[in-house]
N, C-alpha and C positions, 0 to 999 in steps of 0.2 A: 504494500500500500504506500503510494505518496504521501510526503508527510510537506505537504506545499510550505508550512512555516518556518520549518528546520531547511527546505530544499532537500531532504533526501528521501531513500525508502525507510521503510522499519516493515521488518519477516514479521507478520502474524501468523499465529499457529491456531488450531482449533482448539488446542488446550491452553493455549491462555487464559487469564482468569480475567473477565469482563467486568468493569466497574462497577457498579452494585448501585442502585436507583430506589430514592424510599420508593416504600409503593403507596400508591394511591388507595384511600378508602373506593370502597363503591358505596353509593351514597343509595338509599332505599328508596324503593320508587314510590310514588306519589298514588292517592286512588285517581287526580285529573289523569293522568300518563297512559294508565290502563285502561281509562275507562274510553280515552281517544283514541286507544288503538281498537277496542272493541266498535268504536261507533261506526270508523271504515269499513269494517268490513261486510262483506256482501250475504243479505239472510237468504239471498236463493244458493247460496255454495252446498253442495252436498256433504254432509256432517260425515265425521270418519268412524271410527269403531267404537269409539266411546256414544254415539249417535246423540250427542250434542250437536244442535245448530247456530250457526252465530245470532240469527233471531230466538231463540232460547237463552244464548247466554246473555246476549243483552236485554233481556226483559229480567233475569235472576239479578243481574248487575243494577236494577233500577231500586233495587234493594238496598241502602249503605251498609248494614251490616253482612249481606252477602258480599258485596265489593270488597269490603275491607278483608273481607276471609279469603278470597281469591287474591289480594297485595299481598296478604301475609302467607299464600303459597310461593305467588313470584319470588318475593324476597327471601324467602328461606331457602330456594332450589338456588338464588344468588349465593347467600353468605355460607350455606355450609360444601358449596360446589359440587350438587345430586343432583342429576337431572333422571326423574323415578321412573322406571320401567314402562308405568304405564304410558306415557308419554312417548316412548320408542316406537310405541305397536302402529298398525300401520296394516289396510287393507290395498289391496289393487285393483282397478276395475278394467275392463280390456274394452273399449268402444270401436266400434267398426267407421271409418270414413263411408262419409252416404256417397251416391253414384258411382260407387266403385262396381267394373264389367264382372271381376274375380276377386274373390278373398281367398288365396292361394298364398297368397304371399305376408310375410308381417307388416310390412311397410305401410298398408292399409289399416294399421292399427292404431287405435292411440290409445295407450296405455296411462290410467292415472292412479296416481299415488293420495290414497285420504288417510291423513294423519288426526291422531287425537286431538278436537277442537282447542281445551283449554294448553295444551303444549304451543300449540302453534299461535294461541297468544303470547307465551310466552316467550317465544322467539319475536315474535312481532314487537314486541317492547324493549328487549334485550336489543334487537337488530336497531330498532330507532335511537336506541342511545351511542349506540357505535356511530 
């Protein structure tokens, strides 16, 4: 690596030992944060295995103490770094392209992936703070 100050190189190795940076808190989400990432979303989407709909969860969300229980899942999957199985699961649906001559082939497919509703808030919240 050039070391443009000095004008020379200096050999890095992979084992070097890299400066060490405080870390940052993460700061607990908000009920506004989750409750705007729920209001995006579309109540015609088809719900995944868990068969929550997002018009479902947004009507259990107009609840504040049901809101507040669903921040205090976010932020616990945050602070002790678990993101719970059920969250993982995950069905597939196989849909045919219409006006297709033949379905011989897969390319005529579209293949979709429905993940567990309340998961995929949680990435929706998580992704908006990145």
């Amino acid at each position: 690596m050039f070391n443009s100050a000095q004008n020379c190189y200096i050999n890095l190795s992979i084992l070097d030992e890299l400066p060490s940076k405080p870390i940052l808190e993460w700061l607990p989400f908000s009920n506004k944060k989750v409750k705007s990432a729920i209001i995006k979303c579309n109540d015609l989407s088809t719900p995944g295995p868990d068969y929550i709909s997002w018009k479902h969860l947004k009507a259990v969300t107009k609840n504040k103490r049901c809101l507040i229980n669903i921040v205090k899942i976010v932020n616990v999957c945050i602070n002790i770094g678990y993101w719970p199985s059920h969250f993982k699961m995950s069905s597939s649906i196989i849909i045919s392209k219409p006006n297709k001559a033949t379905y011989n082939f897969l390319k005529v497919f579209y293949p979709i992936i429905l993940l567990n509703t309340l998961g995929k808030l949680i990435e929706k919240v998580i992704g908006k703070r990145f």
